[in-house]
C-alpha positions in Angstrom: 0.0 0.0 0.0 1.7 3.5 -0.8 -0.2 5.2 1.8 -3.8 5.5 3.7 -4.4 8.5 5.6 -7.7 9.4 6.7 -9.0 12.8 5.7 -12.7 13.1 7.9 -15.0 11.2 10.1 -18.7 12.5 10.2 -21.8 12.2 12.3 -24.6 14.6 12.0 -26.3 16.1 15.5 -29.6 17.9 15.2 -30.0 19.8 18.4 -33.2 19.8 20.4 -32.7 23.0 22.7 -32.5 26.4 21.7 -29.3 28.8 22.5 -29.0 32.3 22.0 -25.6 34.4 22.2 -24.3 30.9 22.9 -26.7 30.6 26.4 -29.3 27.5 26.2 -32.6 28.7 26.5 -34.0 25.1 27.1 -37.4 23.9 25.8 -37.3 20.7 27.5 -35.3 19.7 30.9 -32.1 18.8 30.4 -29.7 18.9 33.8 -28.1 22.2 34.4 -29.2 25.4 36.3 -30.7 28.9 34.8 -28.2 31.2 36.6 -29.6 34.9 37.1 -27.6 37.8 37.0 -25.0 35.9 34.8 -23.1 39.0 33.1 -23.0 37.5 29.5 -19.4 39.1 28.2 -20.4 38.5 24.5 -22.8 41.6 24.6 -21.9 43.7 28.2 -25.7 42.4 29.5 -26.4 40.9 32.8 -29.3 37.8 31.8 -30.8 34.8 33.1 -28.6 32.3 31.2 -28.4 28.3 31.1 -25.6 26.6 32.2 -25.5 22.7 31.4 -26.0 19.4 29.3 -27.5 20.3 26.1 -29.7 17.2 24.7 -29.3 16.3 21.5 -30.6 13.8 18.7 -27.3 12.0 17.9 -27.6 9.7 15.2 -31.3 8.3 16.5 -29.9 8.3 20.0 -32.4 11.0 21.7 -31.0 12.9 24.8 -27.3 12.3 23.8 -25.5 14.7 26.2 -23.4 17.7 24.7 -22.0 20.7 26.4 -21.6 24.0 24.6 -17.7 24.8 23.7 -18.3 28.3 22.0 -20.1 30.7 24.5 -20.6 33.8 21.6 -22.5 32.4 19.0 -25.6 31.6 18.0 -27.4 28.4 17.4 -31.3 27.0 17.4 -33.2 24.5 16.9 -33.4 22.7 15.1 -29.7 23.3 13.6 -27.3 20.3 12.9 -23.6 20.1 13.4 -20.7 17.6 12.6 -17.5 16.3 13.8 -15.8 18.1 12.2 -14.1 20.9 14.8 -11.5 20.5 17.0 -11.3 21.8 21.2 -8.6 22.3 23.4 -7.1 19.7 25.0 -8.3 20.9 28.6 -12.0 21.1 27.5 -11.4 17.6 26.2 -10.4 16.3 29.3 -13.2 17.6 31.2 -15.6 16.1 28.9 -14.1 12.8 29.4 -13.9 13.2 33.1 -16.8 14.6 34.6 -20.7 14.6 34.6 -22.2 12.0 32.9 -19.1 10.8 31.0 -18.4 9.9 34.9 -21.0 9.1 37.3 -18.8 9.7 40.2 -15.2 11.1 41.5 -13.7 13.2 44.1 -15.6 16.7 44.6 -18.6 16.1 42.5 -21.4 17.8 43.8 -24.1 16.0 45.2 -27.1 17.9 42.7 -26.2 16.7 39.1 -27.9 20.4 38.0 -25.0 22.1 40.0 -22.7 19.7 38.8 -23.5 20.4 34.6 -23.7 24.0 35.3 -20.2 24.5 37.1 -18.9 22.2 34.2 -20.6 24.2 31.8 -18.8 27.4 33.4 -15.5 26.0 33.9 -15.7 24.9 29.8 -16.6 28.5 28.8 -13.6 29.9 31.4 -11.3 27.8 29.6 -12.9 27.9 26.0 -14.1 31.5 25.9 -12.1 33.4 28.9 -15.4 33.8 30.8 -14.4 34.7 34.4 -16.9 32.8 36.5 -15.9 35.8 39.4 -17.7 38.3 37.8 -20.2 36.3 35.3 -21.5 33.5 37.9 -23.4 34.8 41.1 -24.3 30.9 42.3 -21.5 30.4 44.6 -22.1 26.8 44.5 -21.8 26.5 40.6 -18.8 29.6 40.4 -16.6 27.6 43.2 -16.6 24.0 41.8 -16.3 25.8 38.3 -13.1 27.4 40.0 -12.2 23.8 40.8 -13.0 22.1 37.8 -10.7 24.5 36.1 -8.0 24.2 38.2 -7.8 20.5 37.7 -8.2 20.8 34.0 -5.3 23.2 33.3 -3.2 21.3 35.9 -3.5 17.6 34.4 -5.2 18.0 31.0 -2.7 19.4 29.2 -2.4 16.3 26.6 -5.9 15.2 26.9 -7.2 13.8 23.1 -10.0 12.1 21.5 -8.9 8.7 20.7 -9.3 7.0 17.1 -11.8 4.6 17.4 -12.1 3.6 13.9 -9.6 3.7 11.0 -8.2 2.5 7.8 -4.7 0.9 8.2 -1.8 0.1 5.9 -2.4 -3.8 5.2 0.3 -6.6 4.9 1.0 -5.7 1.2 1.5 -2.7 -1.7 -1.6 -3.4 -2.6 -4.2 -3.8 0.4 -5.5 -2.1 3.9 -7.2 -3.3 6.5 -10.3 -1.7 8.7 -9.6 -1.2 12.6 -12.4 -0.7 15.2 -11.5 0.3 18.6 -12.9 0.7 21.9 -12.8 4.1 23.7 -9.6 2.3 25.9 -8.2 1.5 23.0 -8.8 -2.2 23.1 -9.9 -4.2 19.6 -13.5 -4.8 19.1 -15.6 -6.6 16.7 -17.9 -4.4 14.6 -20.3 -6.0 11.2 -21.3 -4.9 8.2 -18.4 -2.5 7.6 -19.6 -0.7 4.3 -16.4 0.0 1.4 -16.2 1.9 -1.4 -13.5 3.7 -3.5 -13.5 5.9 -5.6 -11.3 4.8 -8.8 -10.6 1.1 -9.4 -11.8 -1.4 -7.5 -11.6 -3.4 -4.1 -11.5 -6.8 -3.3 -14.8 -6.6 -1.2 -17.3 -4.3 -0.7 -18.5 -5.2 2.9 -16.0 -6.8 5.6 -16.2 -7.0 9.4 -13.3 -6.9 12.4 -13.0 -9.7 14.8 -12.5 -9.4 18.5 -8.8 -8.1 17.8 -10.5 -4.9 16.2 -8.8 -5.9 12.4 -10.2 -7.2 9.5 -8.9 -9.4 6.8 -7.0 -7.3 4.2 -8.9 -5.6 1.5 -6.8 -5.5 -1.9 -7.1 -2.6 -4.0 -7.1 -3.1 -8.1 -7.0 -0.9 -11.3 -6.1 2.1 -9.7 -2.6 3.7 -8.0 -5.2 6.5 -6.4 -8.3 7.2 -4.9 -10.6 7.6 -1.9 -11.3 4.8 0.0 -14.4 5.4 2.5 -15.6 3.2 5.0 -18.9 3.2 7.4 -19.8 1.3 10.2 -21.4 1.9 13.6 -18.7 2.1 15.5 -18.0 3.7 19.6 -18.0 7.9 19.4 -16.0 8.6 22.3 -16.4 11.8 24.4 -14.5 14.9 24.0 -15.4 14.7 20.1 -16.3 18.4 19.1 -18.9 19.4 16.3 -19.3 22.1 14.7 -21.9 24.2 12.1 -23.1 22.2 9.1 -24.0 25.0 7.0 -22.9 27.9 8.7 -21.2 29.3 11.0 -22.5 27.4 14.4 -21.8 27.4 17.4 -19.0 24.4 18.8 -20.6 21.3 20.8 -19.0 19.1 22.5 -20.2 14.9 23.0 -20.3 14.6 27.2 -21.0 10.5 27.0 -19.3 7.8 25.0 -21.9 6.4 22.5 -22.3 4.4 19.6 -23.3 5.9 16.0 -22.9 5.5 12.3 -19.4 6.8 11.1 -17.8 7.2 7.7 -13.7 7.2 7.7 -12.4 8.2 4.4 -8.1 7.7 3.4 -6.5 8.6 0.1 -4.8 5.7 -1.4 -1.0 6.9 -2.7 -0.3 10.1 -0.6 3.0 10.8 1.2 3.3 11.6 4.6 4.8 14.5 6.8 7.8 15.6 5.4 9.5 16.6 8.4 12.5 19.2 7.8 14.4 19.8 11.3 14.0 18.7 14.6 16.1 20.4 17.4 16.7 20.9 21.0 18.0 23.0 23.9 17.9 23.4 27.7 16.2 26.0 29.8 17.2 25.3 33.3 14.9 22.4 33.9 12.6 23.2 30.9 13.8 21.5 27.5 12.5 23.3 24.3 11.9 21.0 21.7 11.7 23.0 17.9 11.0 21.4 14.5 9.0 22.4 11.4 7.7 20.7 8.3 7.6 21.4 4.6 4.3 19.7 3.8 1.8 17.8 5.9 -0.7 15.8 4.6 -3.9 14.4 7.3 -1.6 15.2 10.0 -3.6 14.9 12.8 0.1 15.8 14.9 3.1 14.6 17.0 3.2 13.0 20.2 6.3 14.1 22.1 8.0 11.1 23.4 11.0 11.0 26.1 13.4 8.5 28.0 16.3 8.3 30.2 19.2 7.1 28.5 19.4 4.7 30.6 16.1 3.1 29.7 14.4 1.1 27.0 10.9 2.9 28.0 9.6 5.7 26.0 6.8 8.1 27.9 4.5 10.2 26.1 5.1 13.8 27.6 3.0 16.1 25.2 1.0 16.1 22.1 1.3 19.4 19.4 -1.6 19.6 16.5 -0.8 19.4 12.9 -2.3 21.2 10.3 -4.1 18.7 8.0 -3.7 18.8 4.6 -0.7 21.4 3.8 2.3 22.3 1.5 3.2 25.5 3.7 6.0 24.9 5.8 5.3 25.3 9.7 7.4 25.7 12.5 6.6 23.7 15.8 7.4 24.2 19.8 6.9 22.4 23.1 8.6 22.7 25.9 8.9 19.7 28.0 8.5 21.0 32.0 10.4 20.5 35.1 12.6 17.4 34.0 15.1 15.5 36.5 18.3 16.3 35.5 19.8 13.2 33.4 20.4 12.6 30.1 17.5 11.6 27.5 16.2 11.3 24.1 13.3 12.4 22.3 11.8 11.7 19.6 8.1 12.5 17.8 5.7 10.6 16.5 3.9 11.9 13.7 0.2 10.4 13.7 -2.4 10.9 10.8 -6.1 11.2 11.2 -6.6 7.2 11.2 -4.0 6.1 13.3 -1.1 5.3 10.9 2.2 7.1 12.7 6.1 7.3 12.2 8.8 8.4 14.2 10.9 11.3 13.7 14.3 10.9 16.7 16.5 13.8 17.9 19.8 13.5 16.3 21.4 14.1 19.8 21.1 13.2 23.3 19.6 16.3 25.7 21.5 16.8 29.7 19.0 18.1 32.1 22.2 19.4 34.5 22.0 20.6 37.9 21.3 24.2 39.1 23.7 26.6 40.6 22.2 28.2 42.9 19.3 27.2 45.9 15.8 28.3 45.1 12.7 27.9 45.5 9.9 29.2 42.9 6.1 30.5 43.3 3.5 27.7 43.9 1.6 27.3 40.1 -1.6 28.0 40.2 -1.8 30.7 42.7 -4.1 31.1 43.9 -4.9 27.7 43.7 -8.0 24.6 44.5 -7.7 22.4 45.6 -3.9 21.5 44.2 -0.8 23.2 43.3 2.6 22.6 42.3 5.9 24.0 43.7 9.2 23.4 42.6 12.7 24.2 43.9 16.2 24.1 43.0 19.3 22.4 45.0 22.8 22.7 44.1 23.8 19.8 45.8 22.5 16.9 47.6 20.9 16.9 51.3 18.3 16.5 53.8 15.4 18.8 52.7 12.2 19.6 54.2 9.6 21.9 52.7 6.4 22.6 55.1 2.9 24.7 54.8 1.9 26.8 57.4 -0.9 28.7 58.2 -1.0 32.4 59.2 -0.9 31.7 63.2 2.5 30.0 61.9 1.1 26.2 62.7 2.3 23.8 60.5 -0.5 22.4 58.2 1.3 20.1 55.7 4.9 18.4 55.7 5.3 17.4 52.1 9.2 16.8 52.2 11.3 15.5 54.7 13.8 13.6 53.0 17.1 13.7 51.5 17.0 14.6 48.2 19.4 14.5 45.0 21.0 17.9 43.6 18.7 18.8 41.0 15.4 20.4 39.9 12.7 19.0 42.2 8.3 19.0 41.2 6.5 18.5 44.4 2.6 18.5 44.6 0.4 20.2 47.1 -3.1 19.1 47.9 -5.2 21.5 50.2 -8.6 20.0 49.9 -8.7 19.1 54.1 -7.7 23.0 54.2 -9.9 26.3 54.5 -9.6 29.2 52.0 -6.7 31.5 53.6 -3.3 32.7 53.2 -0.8 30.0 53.5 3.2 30.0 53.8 5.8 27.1 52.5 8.8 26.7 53.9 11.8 25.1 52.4 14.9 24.2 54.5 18.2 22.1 52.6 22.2 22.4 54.0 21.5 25.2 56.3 19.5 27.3 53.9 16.0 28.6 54.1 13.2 30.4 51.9 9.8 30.9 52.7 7.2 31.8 50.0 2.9 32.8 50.2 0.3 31.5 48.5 -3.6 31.4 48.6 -5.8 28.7 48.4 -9.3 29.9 47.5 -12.4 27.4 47.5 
């Protein structure tokens, strides 16, 4: 096979509640509050507004669950939209994380209605820049919006939609195979997988995947191009954004893992990423990793990939969209944060739209050295809830403790008290037994001491 890369999946969505100036003005009852006095920053007015699951007709599926991802523009009913947009990685992983993707987990509030609406607000803070301290007058809903936030710029930085169906490169030039996936990535079986293409011919027009999630190969005939398209009802994971159909419409995004009809589509012949430099350097802790490409084509993007030099084990550290479809050159960044000092490789791997991937190593191994000097930095976030990270810096090697205090100076957390290695140290701080308040951290190492304020607001 000279190449299959997949250039769109689609589902249609019609939507069964109305939404003005991106605000659900609900004609049924979906779970979410009407939150008054909600200053709407799209127009300067101060409104009634709905914050919560949107219900949808997805595919036949009635009351599929969808949160709104674009707070300033319009949609109504009954308006259909398509997978066809993409979201930030944060907003992805709240909709794989919280209400009713998840049923239940650590803070969730106890009224599924205050639980939508604060996820709906801390979507739109990150989406949309709405500040829930000025726009949200429910304390309820604007704290655990606060918190949801929090948690989603702290850990889902990499969050992505997984590929849960795809056309893969088969065992021969001449063939592919279908793949079908759960939402964990494991093989499933799917029927009555639907084939066509475009020019020439294929082998058969209807095939299935067994338990593994593959199907037999399909050879391709007559033809060194074409469009091969495949459709099947297949899982539709959450976090999968949609967008207008035939205009400009306002973003959803899915809130459950489903099942629906989905076409997958590949070219048959096209080259992939042409990658043209790939280099590195060394910020401290922080290493900056630079490359850029003279054409893409379906790249979905590169995972970042790093490991000690004295490992075989690679860890995924990052992920960086591509651009599609593209013969303008692009230049790339990501800087991978607060690494031990050591020496390591990295390397990328490129992924297209249906899963297909290659790697692309650094030429040359990167030392993460040790500082020069003692210090210790700001907490990140601050202020901060119910988590925050704080690093610090040691020149050499010793006992170390670093401790929280309150502003009565009583100690409220211990969260080193070790000896530690000369290096640049990551340590996490969890105040969710704590009160809102000013609090102090202390660290101590060879005779040395700084002391630093942060606030923890619930």
């Amino acid at each position: 096979m000279k190449r299959t890369i997949l250039i769109v999946t689609i589902l249609f969505v019609t939507v069964t509640s109305i939404y003005s100036q991106g605000i659900a003005i609900t004609t049924g009852t979906p779970t979410g509050r009407n939150l008054s006095n909600f200053f709407d920053p799209c127009n300067g007015l101060t409104i009634t507004a709905y914050a919560g699951v949107i219900a949808c007709n997805f595919e036949g599926n009635a009351n599929t669950p969808f949160y709104c991802l674009d707070l300033c523009t319009n949609i109504g009913i009954p308006d259909t939209v398509k997978d066809s947009a993409g979201t930030v990685s944060q907003a992805i992983y709240i909709l794989q994380n919280y209400y009713p993707q998840q049923a239940s987990y650590p803070g969730k509030l106890s009224d599924n209605r205050d639980e939508a609406a604060a996820i709906q607000c801390a979507i739109w803070t990150i989406r949309n820049g709405l500040d829930v301290n000025v726009s949200v007058g429910n304390t309820t809903v604007r704290d655990r919006a606060i918190a949801i936030t929090n948690d989603a710029l702290a850990n889902g930085n990499s969050s992505s939609v997984p590929t849960t169906f795809s056309i893969l490169p088969g065992l021969n030039s001449d063939d592919f195979r279908i793949q079908t996936l759960d939402q964990n990535g494991n093989g499933i079986a799917v029927n009555n997988i639907q084939l066509s293409i475009t020019l020439g011919s294929l082998s058969t027009n209807v095939t299935t995947t067994d338990a593994s999630g593959l199907s037999a190969p399909i050879v391709v005939s007559g033809t060194s191009t074409g469009t091969i398209t495949a459709t099947a009802s297949v899982v539709t994971v959450s976090g999968l954004a949609f967008a207008g159909y035939t205009q400009n419409l306002q973003v959803l995004g899915l809130a459950r893992t489903t099942t629906a009809l989905r076409s997958v589509t590949a070219e048959w012949g096209l080259l992939p990423v042409e990658l043209a430099s790939f280099t590195a350097n060394v910020s401290n802790s922080n290493v900056n990793l630079n490359w850029n490409t003279v054409s893409e084509t379906n790249n979905s993007g590169f995972e970042i990939e790093r490991k000690s030099i004295s490992s075989e084990n690679w860890q995924k550290v990052g992920f960086v969209e591509g651009h599609g479809t593209t013969n303008v050159p692009y230049d790339f960044f990501f800087m991978d944060r607060n690494v031990n000092s050591g020496r390591y490789n990295y390397r990328l791997k490129q992924i297209d739209f249906n899963g297909n991937f290659e790697y692309h190593n650094l030429n040359s191994e990167i030392e993460v050295g040790t500082p020069t000097k003692f210090e210790l930095s700001q907490n990140y976030p601050n202020p901060f809830n119910p988590s925050t990270t704080i690093n610090f810096d040691l020149p050499v090697a010793g006992n170390v403790t670093l401790k929280v205090f309150n502003t009565s100076g009583i100690e409220v957390a211990t969260l080193v008290n070790e000896i530690r290695s000369a290096g640049y140290h990551s340590v996490n701080f969890n105040a969710t037994n704590l009160s809102s308040g000013i609090y102090y951290y202390r660290l101590e190492a060879n005779g040395v001491s700084k002391v630093m304020k942060m606030a923890l607001i619930k």
